[in-house]
N, C-alpha and C positions, 0 to 999 in steps of 0.2 A: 627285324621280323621275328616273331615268339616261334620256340621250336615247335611248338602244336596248332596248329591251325586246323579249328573245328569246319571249315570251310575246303579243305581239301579232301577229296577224293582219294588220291593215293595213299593218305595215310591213314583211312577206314580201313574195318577187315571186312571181310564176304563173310557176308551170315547163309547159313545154308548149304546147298547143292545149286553145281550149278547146271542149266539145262541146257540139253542140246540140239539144235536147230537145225538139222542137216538138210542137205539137196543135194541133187545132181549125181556127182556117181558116188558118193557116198551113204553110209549108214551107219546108224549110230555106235554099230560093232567096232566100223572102222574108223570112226571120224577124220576119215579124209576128208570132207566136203562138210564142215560145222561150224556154225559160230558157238560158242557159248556164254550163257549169259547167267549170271547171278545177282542177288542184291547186296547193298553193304550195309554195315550197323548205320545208322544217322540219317540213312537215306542215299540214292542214287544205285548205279549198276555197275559192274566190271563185268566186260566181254573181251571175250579171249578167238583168237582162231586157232583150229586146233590143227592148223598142216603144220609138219614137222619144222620148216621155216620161220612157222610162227610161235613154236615155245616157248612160251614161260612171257609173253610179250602180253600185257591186259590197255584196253584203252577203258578210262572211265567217263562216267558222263553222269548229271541226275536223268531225273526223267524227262523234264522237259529238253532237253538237250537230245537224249535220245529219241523222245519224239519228232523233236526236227527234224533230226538225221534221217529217220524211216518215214518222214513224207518227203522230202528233196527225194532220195531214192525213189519212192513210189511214184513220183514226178517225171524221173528223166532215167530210170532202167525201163529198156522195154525188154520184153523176150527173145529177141533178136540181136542185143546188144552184146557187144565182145567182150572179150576178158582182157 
């Protein structure tokens, strides 16, 4: 396997700022309740959660991937749904 792989995600850098998405009892002062989301050079996103549990921890995805992800979600979260 070549040590560069233009296919991998992980080994892009995030261009940019990344933005915050907050809900619930949070705010973006506090980002207790955030995801954040940025893009990377070549294409695709790195999001992050920003609860203290989840530091320094990014899942990546391109777009299309991420698009899946937030229609399953918008498919089967209802408002009523637990944590």
């Amino acid at each position: 396997m070549s040590a560069h792989n233009p296919n991998n995600l992980y080994g892009r850098q995030v261009v940019g700022e990344f933005s915050y998405l907050c809900t619930g009892n949070g705010t973006e002062e506090n980002m207790e309740s955030c995801i954040a989301l940025a893009p990377l050079a070549g294409g695709g996103f790195a999001l992050r959660d920003t609860k203290a549990e989840g530091a320094g921890q990014e899942l990546r995805g391109s777009a299309a991937e991420l698009l899946n992800l937030a229609e399953h979600i918008r498919n089967t979260v209802t408002p009523d749904s637990t944590v």
